[in-house]
mmCIF file of the N, C-alpha and C atoms, coordinates in Angstrom:
data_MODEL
# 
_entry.id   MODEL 
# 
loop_
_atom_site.group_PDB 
_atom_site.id 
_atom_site.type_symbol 
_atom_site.label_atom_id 
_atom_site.label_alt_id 
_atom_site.label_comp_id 
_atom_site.label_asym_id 
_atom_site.label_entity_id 
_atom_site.label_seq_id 
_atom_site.pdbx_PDB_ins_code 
_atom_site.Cartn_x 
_atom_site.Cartn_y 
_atom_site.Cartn_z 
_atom_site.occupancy 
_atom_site.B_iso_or_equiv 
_atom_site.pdbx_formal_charge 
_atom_site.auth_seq_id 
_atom_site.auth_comp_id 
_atom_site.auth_asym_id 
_atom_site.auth_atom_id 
_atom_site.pdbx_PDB_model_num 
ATOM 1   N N  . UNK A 1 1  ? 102.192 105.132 101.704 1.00 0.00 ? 1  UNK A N  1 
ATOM 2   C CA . UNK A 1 1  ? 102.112 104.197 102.805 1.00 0.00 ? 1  UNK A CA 1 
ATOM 3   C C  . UNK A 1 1  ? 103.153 103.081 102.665 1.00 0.00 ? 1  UNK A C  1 
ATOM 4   N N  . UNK A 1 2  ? 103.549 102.525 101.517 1.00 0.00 ? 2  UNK A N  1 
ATOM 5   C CA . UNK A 1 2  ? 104.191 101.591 101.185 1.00 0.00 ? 2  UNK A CA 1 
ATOM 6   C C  . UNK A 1 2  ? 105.773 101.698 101.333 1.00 0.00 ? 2  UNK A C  1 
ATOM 7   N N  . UNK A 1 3  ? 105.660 103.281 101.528 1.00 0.00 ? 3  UNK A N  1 
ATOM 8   C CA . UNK A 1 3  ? 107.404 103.731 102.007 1.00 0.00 ? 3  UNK A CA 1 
ATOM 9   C C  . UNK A 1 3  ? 107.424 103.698 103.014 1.00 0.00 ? 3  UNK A C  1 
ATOM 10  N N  . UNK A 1 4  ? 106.591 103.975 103.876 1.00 0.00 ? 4  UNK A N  1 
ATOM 11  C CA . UNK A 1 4  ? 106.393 104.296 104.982 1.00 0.00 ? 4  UNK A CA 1 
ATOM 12  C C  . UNK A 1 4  ? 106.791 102.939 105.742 1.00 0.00 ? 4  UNK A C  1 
ATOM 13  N N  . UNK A 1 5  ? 106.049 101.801 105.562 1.00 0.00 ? 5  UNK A N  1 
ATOM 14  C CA . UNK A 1 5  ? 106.193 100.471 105.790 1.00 0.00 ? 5  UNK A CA 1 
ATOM 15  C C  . UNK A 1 5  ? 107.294 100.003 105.669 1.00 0.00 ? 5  UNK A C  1 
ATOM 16  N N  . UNK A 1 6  ? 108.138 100.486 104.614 1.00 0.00 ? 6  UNK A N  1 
ATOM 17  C CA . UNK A 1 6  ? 109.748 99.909  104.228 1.00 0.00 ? 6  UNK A CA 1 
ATOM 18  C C  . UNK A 1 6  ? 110.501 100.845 104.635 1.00 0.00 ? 6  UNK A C  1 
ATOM 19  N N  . UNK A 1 7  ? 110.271 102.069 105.246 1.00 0.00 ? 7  UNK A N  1 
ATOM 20  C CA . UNK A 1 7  ? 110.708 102.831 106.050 1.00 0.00 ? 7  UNK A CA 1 
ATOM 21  C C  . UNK A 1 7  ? 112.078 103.416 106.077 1.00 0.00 ? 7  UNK A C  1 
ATOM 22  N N  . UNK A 1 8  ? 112.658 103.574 107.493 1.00 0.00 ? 8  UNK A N  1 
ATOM 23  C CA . UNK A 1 8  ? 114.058 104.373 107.185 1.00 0.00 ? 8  UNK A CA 1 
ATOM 24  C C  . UNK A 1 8  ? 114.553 102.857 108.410 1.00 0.00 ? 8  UNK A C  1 
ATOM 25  N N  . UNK A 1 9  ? 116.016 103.004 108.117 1.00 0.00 ? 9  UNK A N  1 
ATOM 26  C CA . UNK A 1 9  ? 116.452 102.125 108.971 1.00 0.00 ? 9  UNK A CA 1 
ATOM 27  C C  . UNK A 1 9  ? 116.652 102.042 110.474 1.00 0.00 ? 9  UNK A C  1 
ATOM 28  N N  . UNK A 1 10 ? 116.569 101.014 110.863 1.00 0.00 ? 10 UNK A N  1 
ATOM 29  C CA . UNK A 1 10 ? 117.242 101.177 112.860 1.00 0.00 ? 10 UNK A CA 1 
ATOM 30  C C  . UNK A 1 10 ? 118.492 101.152 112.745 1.00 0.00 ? 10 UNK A C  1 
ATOM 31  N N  . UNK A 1 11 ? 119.011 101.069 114.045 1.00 0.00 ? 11 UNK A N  1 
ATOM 32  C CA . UNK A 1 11 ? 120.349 101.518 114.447 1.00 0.00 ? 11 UNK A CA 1 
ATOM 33  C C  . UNK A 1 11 ? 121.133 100.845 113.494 1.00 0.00 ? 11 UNK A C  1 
ATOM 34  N N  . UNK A 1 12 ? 120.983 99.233  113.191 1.00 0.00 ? 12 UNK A N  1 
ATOM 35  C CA . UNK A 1 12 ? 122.027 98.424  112.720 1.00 0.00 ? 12 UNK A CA 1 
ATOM 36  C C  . UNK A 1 12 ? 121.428 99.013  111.436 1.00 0.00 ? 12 UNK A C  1 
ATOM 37  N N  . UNK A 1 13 ? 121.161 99.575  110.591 1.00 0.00 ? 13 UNK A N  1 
ATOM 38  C CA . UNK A 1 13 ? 120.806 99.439  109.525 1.00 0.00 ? 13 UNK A CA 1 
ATOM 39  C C  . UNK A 1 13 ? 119.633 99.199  108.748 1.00 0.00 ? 13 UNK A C  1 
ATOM 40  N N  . UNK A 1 14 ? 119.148 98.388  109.961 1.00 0.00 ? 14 UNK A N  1 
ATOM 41  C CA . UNK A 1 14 ? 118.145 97.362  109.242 1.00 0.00 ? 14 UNK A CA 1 
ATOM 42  C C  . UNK A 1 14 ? 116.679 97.635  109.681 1.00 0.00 ? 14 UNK A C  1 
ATOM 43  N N  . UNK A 1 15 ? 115.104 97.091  108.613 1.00 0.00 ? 15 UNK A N  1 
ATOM 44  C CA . UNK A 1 15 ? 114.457 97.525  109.058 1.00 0.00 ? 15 UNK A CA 1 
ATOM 45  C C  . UNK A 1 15 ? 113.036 96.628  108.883 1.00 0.00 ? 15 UNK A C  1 
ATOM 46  N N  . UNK A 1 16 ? 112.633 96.626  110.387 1.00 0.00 ? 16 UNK A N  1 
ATOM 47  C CA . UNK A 1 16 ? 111.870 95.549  110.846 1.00 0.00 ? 16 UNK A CA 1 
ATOM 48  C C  . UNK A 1 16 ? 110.107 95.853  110.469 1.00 0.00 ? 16 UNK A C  1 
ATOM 49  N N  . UNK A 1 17 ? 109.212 95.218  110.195 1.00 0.00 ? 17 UNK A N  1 
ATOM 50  C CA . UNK A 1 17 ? 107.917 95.359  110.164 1.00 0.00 ? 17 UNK A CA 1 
ATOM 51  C C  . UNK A 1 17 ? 107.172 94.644  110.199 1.00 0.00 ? 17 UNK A C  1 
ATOM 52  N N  . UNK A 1 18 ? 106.025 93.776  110.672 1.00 0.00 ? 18 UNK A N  1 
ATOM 53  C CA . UNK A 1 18 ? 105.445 92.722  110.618 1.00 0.00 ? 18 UNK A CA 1 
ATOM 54  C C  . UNK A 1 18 ? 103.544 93.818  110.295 1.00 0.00 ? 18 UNK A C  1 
ATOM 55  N N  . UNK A 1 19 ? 103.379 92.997  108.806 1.00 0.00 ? 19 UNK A N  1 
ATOM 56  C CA . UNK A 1 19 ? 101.933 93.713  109.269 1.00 0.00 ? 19 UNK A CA 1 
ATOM 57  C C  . UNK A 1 19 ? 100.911 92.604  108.471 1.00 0.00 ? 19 UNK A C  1 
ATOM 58  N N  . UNK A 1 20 ? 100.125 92.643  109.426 1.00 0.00 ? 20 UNK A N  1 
ATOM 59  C CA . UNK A 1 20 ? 99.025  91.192  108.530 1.00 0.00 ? 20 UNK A CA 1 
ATOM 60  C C  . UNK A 1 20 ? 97.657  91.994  107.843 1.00 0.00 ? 20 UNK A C  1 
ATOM 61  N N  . UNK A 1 21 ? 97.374  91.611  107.298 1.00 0.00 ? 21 UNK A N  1 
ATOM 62  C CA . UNK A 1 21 ? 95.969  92.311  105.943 1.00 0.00 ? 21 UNK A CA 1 
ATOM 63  C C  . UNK A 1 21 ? 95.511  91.348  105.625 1.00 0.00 ? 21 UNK A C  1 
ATOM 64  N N  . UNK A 1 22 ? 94.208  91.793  104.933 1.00 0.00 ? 22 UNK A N  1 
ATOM 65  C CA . UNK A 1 22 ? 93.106  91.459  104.440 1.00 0.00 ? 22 UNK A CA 1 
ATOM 66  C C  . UNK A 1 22 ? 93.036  92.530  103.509 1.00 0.00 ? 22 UNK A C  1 
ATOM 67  N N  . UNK A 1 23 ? 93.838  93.351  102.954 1.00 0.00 ? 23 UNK A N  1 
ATOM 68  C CA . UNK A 1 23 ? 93.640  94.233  102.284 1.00 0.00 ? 23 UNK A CA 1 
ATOM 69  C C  . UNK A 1 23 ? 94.735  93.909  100.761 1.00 0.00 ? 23 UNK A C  1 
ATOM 70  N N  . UNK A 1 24 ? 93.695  93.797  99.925  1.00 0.00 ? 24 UNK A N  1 
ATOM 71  C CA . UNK A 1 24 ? 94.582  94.134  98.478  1.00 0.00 ? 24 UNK A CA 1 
ATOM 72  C C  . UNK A 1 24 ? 94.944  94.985  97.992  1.00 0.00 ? 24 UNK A C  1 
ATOM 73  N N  . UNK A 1 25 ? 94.579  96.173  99.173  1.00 0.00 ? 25 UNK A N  1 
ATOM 74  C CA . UNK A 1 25 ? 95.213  97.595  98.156  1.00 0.00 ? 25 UNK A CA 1 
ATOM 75  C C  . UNK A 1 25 ? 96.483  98.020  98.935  1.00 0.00 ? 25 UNK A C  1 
ATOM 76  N N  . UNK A 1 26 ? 96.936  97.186  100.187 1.00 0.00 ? 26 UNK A N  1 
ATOM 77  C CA . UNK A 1 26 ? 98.129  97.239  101.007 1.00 0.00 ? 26 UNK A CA 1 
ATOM 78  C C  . UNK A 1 26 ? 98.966  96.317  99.883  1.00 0.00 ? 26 UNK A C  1 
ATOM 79  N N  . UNK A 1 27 ? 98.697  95.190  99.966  1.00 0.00 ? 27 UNK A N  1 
ATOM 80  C CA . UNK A 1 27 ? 99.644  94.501  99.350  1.00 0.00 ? 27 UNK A CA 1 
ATOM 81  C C  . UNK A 1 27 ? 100.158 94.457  97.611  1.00 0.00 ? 27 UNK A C  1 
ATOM 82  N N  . UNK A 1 28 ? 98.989  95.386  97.046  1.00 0.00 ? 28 UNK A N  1 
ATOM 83  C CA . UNK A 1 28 ? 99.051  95.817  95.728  1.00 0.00 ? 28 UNK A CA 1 
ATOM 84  C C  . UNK A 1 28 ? 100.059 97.269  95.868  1.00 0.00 ? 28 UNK A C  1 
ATOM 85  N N  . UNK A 1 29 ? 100.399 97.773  97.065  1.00 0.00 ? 29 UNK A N  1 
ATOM 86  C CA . UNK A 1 29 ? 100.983 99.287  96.908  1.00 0.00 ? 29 UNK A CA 1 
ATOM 87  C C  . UNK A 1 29 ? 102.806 98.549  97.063  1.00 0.00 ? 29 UNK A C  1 
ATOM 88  N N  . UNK A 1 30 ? 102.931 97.315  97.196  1.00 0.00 ? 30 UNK A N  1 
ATOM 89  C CA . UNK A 1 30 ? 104.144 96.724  97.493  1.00 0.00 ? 30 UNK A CA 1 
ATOM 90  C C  . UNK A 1 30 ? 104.598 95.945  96.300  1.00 0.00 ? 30 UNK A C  1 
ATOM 91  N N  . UNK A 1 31 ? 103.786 96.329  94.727  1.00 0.00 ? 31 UNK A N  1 
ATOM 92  C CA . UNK A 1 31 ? 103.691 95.187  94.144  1.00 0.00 ? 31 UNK A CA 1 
ATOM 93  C C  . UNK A 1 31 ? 105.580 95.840  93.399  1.00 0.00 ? 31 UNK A C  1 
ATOM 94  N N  . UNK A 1 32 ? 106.269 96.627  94.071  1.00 0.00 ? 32 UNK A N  1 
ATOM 95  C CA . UNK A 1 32 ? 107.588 96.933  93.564  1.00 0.00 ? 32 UNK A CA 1 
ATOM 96  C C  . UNK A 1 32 ? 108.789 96.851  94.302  1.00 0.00 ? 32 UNK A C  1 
ATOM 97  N N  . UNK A 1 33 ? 108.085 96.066  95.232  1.00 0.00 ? 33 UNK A N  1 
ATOM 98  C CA . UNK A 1 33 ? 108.957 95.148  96.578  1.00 0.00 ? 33 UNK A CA 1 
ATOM 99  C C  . UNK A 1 33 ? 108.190 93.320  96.779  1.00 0.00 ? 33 UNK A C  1 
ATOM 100 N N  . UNK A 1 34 ? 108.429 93.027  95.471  1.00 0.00 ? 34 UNK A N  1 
ATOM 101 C CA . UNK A 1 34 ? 107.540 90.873  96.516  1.00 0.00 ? 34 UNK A CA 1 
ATOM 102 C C  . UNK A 1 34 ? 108.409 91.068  97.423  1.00 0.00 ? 34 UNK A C  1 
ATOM 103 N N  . UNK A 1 35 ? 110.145 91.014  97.663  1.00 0.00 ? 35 UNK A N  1 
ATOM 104 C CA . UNK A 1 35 ? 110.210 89.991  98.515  1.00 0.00 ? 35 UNK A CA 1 
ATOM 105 C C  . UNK A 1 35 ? 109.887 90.946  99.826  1.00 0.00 ? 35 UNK A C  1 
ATOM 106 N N  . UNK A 1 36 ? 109.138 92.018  99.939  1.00 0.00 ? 36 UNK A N  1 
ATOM 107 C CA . UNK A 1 36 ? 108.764 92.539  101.424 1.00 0.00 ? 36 UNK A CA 1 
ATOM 108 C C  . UNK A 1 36 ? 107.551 91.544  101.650 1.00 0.00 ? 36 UNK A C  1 
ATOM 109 N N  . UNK A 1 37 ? 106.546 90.716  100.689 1.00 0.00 ? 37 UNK A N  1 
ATOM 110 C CA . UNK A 1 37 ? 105.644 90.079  101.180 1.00 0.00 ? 37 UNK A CA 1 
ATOM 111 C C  . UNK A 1 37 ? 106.084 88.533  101.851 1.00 0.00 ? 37 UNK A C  1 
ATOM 112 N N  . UNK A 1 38 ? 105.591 87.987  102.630 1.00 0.00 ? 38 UNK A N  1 
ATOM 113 C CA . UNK A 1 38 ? 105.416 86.682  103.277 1.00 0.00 ? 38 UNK A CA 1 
ATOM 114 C C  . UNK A 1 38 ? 104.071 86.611  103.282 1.00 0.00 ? 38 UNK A C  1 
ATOM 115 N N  . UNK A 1 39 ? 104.104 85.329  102.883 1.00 0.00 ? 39 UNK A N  1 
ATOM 116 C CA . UNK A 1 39 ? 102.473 84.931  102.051 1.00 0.00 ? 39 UNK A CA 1 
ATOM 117 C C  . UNK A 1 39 ? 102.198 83.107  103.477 1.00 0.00 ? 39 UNK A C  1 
ATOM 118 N N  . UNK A 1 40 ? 100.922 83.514  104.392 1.00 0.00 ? 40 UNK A N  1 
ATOM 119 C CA . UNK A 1 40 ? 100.999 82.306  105.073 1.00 0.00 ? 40 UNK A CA 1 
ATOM 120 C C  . UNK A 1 40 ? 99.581  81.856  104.826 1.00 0.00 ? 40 UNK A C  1 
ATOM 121 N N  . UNK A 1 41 ? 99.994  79.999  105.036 1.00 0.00 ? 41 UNK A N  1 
ATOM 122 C CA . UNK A 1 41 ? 99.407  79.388  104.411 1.00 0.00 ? 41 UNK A CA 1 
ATOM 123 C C  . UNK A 1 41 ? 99.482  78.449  105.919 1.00 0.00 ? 41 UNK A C  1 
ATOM 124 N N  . UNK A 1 42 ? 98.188  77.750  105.712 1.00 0.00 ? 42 UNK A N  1 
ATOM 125 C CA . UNK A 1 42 ? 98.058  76.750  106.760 1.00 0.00 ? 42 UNK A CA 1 
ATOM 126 C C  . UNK A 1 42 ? 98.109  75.597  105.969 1.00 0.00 ? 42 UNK A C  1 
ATOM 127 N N  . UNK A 1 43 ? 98.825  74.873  106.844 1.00 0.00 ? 43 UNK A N  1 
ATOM 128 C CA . UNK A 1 43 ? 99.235  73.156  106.191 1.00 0.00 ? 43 UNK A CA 1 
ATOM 129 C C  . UNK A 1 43 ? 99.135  72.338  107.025 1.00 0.00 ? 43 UNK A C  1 
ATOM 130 N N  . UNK A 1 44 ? 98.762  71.237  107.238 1.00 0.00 ? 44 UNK A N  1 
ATOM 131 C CA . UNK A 1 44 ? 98.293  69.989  107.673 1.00 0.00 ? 44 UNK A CA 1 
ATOM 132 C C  . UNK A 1 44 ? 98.528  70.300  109.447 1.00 0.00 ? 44 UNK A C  1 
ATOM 133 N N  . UNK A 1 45 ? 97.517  71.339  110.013 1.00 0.00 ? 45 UNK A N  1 
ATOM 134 C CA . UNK A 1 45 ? 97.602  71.680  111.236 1.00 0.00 ? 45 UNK A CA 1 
ATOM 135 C C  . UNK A 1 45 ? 98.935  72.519  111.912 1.00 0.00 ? 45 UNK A C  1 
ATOM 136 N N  . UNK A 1 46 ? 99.340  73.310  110.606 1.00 0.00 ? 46 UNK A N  1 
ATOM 137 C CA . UNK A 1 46 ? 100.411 74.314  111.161 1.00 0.00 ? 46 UNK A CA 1 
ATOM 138 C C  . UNK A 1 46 ? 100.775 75.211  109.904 1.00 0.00 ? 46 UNK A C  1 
ATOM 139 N N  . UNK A 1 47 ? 101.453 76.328  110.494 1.00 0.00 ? 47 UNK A N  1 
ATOM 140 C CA . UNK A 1 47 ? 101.445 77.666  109.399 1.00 0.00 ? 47 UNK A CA 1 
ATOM 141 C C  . UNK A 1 47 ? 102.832 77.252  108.752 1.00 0.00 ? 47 UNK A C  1 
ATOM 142 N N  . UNK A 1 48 ? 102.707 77.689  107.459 1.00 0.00 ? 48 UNK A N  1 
ATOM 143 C CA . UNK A 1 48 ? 104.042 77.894  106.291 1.00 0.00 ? 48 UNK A CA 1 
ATOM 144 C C  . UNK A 1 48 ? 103.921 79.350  105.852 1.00 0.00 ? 48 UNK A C  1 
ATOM 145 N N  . UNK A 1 49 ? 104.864 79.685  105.998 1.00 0.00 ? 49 UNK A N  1 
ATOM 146 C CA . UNK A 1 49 ? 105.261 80.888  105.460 1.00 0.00 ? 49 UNK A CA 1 
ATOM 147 C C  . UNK A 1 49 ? 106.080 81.072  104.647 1.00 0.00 ? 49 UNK A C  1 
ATOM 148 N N  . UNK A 1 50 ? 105.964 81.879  103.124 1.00 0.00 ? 50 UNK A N  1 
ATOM 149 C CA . UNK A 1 50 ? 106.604 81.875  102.009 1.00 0.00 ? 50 UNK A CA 1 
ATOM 150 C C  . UNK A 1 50 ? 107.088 83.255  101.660 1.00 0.00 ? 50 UNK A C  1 
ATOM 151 N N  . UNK A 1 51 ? 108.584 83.356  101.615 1.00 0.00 ? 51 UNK A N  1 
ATOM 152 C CA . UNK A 1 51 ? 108.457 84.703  101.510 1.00 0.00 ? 51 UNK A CA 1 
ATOM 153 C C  . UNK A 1 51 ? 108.704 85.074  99.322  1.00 0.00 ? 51 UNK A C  1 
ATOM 154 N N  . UNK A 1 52 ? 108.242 86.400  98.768  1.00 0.00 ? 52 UNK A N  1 
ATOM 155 C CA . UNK A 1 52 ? 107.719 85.755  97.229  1.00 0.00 ? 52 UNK A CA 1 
ATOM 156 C C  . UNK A 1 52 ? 108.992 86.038  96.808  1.00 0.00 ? 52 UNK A C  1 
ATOM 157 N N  . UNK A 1 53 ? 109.451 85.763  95.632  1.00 0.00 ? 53 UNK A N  1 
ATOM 158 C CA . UNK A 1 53 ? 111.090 85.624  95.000  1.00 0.00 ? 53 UNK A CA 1 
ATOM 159 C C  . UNK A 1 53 ? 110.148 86.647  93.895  1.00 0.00 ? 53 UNK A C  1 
ATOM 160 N N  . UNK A 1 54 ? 111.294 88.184  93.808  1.00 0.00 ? 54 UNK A N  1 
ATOM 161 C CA . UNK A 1 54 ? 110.949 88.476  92.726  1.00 0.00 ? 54 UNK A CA 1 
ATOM 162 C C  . UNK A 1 54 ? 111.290 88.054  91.197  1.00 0.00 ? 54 UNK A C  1 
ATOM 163 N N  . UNK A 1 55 ? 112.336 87.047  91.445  1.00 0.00 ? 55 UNK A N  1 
ATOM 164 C CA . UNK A 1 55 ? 112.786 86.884  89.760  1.00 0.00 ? 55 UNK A CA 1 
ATOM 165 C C  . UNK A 1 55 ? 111.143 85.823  89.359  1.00 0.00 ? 55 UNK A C  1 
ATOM 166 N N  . UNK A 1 56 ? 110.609 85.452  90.301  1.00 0.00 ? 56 UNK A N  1 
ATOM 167 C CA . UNK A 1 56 ? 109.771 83.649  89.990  1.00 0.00 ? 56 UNK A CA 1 
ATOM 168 C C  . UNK A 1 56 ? 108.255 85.264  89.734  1.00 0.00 ? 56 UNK A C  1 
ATOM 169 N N  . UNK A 1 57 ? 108.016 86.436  90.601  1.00 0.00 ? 57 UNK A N  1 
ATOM 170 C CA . UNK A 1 57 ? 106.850 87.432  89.942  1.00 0.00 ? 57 UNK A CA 1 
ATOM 171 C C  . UNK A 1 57 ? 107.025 88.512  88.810  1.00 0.00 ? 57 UNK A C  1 
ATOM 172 N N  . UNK A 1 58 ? 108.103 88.126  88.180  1.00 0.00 ? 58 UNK A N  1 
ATOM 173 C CA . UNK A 1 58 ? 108.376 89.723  87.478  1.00 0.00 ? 58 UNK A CA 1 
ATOM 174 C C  . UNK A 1 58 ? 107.173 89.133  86.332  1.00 0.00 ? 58 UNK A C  1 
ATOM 175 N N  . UNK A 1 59 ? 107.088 88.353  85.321  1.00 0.00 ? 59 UNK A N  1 
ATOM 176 C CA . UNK A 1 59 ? 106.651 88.116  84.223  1.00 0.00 ? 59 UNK A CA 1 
ATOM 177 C C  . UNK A 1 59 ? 104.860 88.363  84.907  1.00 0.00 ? 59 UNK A C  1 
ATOM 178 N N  . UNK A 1 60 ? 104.145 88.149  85.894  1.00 0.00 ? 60 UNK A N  1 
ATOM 179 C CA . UNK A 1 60 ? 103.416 88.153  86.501  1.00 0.00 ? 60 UNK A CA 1 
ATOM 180 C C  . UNK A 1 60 ? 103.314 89.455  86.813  1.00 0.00 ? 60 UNK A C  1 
ATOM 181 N N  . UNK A 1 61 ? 103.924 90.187  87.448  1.00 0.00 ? 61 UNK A N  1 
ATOM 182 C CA . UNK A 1 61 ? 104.397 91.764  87.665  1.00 0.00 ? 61 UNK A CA 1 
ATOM 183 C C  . UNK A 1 61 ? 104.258 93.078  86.654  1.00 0.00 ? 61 UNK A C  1 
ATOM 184 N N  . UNK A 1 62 ? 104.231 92.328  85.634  1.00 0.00 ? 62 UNK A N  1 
ATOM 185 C CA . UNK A 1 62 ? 104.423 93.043  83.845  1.00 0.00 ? 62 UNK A CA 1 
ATOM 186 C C  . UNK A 1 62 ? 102.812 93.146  84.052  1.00 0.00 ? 62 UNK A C  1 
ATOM 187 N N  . UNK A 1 63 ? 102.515 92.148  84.207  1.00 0.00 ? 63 UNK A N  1 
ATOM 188 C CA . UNK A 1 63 ? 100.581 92.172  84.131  1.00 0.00 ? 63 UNK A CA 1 
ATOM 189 C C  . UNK A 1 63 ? 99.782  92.630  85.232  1.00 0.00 ? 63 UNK A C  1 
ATOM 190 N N  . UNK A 1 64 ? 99.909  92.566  86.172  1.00 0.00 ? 64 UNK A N  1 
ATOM 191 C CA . UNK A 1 64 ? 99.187  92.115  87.294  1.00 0.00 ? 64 UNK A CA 1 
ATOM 192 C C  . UNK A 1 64 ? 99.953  92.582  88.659  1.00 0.00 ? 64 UNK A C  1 
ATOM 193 N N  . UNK A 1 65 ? 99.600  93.681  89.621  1.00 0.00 ? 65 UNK A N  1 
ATOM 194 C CA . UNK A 1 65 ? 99.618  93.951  90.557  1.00 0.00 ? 65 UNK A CA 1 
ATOM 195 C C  . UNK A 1 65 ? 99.576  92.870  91.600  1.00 0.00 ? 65 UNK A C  1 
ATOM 196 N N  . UNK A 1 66 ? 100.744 92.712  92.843  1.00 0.00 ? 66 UNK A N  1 
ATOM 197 C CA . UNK A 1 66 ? 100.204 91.923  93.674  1.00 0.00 ? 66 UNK A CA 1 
ATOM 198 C C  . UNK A 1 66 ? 98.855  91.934  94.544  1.00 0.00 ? 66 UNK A C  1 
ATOM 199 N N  . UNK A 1 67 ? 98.310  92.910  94.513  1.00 0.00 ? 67 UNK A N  1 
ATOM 200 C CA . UNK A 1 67 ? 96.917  92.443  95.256  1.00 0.00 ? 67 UNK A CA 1 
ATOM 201 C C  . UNK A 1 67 ? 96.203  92.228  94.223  1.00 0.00 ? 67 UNK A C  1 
ATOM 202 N N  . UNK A 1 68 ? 96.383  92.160  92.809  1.00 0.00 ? 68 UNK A N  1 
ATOM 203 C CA . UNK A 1 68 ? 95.334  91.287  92.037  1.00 0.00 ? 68 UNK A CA 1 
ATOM 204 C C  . UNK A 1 68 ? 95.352  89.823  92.486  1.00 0.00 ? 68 UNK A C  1 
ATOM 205 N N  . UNK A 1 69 ? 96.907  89.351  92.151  1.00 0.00 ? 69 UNK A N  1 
ATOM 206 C CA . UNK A 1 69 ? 97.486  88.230  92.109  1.00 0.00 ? 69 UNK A CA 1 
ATOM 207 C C  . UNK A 1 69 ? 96.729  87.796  93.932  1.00 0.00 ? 69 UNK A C  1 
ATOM 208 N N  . UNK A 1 70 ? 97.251  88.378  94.401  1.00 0.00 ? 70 UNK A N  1 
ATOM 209 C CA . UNK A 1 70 ? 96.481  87.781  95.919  1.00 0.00 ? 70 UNK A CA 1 
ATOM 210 C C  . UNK A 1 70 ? 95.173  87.273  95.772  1.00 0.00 ? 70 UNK A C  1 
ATOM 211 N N  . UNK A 1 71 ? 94.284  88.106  95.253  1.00 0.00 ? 71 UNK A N  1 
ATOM 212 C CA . UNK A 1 71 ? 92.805  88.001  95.104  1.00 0.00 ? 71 UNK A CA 1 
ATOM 213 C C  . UNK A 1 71 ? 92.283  86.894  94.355  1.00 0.00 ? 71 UNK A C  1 
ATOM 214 N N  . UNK A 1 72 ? 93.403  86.084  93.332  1.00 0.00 ? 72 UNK A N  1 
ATOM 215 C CA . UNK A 1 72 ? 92.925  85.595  92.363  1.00 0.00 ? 72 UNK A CA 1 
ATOM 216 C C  . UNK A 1 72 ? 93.395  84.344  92.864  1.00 0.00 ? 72 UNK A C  1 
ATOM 217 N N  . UNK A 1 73 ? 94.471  84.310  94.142  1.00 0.00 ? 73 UNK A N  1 
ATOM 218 C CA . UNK A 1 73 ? 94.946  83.465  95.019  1.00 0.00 ? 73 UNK A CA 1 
ATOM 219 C C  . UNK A 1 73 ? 95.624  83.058  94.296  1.00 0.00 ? 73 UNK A C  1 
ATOM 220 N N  . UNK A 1 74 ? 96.848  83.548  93.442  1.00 0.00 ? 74 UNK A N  1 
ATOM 221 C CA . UNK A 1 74 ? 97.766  82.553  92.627  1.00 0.00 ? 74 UNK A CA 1 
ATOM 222 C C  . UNK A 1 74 ? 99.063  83.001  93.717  1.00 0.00 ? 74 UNK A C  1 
ATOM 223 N N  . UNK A 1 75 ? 99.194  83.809  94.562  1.00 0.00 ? 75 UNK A N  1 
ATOM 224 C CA . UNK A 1 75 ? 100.237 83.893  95.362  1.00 0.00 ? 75 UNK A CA 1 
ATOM 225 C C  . UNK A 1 75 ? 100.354 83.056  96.808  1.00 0.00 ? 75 UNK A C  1 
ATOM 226 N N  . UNK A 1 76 ? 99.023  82.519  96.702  1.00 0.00 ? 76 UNK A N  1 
ATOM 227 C CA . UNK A 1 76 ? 98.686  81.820  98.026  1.00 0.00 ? 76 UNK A CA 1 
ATOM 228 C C  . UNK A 1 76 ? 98.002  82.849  98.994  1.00 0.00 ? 76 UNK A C  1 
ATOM 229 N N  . UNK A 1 77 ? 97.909  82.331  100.722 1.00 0.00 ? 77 UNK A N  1 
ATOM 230 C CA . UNK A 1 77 ? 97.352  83.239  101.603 1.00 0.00 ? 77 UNK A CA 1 
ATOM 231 C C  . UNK A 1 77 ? 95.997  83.565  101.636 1.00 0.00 ? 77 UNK A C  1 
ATOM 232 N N  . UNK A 1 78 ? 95.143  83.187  100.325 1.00 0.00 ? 78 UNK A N  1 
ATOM 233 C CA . UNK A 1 78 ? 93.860  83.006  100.434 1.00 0.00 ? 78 UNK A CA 1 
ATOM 234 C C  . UNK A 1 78 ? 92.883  81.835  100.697 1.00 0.00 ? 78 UNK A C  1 
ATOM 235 N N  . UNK A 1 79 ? 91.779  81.921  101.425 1.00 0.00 ? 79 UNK A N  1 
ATOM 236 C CA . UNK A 1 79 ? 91.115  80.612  101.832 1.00 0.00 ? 79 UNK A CA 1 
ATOM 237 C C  . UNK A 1 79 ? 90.831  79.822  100.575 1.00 0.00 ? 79 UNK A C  1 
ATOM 238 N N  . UNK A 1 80 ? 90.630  78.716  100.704 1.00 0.00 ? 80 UNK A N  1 
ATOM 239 C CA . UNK A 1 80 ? 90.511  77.479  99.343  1.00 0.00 ? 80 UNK A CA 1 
ATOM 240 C C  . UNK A 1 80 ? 89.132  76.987  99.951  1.00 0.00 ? 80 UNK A C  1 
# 
């Protein structure tokens, strides 16, 4: 599924997807692509969106799947 999502390219090359979850086993099947995730967060009456830097998850990555990391909310995107 996770290829599927990162897919084959459009015309220019390039390749578009927007998909929102509640699911940790979507965002755990991406844990060998962060920067395909954007992680949003609501802030003082408006959305931030972060997209994740893999050099800042690799040491995190060694351990821990991103839909752990989601779950445990150290990536953000979860309610507080």
């Amino acid at each position: 599924m996770s290829t599927t999502c990162l897919g084959g390219p459009n015309r220019k090359g390039l390749t578009g997807n927007i998909v929102t979850t509640h699911s940790n086993i979507l965002v755990g099947a991406l844990s060998g692509h962060p920067k395909a995730i954007i992680v949003c967060e609501r802030e003082q009456g408006g959305t931030c969106l972060k997209r994740l830097d893999p050099e800042e998850m690799k040491a995190w990555l060694d351990m821990y799947r991103l839909g752990e990391l989601w779950l445990r909310g150290d990536i953000g995107g979860t309610r507080r």
